[in-house]
C-alpha positions as CSV (number, residue, x, y, z in Angstrom):
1,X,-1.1,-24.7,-17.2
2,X,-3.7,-22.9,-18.5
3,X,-4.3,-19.2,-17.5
4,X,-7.1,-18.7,-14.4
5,X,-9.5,-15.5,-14.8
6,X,-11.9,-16.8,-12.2
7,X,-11.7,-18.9,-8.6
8,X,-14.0,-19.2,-5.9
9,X,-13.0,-18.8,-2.3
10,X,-13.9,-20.6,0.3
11,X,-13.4,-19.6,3.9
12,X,-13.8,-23.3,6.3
13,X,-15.0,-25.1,3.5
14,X,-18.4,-23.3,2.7
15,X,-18.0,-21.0,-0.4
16,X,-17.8,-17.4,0.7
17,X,-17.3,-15.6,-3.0
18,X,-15.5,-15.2,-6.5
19,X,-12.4,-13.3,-7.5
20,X,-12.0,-12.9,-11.2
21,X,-9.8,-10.8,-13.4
22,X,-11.5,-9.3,-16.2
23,X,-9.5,-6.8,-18.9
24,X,-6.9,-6.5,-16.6
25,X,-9.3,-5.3,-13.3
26,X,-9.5,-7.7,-10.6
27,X,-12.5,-7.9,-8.7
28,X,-14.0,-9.9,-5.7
29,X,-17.4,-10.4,-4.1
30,X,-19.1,-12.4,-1.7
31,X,-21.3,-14.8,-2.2
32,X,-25.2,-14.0,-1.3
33,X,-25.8,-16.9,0.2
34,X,-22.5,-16.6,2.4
35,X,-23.2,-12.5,3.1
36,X,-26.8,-14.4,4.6
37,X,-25.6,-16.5,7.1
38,X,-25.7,-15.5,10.8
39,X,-21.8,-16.6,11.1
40,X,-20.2,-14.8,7.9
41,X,-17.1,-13.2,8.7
42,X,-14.9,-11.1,6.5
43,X,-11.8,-12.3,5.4
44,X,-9.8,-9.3,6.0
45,X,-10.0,-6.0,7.2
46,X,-9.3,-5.0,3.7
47,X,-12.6,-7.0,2.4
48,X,-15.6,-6.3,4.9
49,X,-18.5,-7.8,4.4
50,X,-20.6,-5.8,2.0
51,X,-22.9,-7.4,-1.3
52,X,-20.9,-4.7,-3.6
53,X,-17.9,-6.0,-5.2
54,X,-14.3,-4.8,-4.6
55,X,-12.7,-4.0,-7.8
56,X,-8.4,-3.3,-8.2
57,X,-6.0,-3.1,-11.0
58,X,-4.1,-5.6,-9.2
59,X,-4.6,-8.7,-7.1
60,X,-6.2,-7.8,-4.1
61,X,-3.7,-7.8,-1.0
62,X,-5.4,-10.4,0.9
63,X,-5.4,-12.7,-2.0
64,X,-1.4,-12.0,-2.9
65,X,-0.9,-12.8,0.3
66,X,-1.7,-16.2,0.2
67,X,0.4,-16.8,-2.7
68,X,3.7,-18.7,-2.1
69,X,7.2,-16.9,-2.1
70,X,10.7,-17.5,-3.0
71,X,11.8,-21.1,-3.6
72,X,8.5,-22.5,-3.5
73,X,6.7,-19.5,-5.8
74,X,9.8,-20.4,-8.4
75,X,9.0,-24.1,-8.2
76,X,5.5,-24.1,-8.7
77,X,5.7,-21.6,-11.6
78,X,8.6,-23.7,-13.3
79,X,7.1,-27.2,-12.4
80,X,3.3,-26.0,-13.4
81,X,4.3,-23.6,-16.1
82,X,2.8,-20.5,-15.0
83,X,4.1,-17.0,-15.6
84,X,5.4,-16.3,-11.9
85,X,4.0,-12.8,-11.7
86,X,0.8,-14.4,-12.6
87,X,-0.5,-14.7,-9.1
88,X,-4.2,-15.3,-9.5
89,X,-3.1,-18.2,-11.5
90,X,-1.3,-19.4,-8.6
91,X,-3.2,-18.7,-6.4
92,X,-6.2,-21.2,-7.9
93,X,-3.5,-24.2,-9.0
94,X,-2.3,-24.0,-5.4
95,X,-4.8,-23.0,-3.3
96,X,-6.3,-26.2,-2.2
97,X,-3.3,-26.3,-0.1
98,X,-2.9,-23.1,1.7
99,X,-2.6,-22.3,5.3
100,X,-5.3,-21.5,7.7
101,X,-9.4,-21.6,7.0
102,X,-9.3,-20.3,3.3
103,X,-9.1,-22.2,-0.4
104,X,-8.7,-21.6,-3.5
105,X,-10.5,-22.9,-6.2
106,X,-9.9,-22.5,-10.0
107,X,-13.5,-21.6,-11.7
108,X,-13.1,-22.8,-15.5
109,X,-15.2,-20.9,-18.0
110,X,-16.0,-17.9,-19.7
111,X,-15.7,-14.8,-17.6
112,X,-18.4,-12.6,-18.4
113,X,-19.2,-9.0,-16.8
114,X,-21.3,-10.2,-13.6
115,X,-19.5,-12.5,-10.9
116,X,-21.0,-14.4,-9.1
């Protein structure tokens, strides 16, 4: 499969913000529209609500998190052909099927500096 550098996230189905890897930094914000909303709520502790981005130099706990283990994180990455240490790439060819209120969506594209 082909290599995911950008994947919205959606938190009960309503798109809450954009996580994208760019020369090797991963970042994540929140949508506007979703900050906006009288019932936005964070999705971790780690990730508060806030219109700045959060920028690492790896995936974000939160997000690595949600990103299979073991047996099943060996047969996904064999069976969809993805680097297994590649987790954002995971993350977005898998997370449509995750546990709990949040999905994963693969954004397909060029990545430029801004997110949105």
């Amino acid at each position: 499969m082909d290599r995911v550098d950008r994947a919205a996230v959606f938190f009960h189905g309503i798109r809450c913000g954009t996580i994208s890897r760019i020369d090797g930094r991963y970042r994540f914000a929140y949508t506007p529209e979703y900050l906006a909303r009288s019932d936005a709520t964070p999705l971790s502790r780690s990730l508060p609500l806030r219109a700045e981005r959060f920028e690492a130099d790896h995936l974000f706990p939160y997000f690595a998190g949600l990103v299979s283990e073991g047996w099943l994180l060996r047969q996904q990455s064999v069976l969809e052909r993805i680097d297994p240490g590649d987790y954002l790439t995971l993350l977005a060819h898998n997370g449509e099927d995750l546990a709990g209120a949040v999905t994963v969506k693969p954004i397909r594209g060029q990545v430029t500096g801004a997110i949105s």
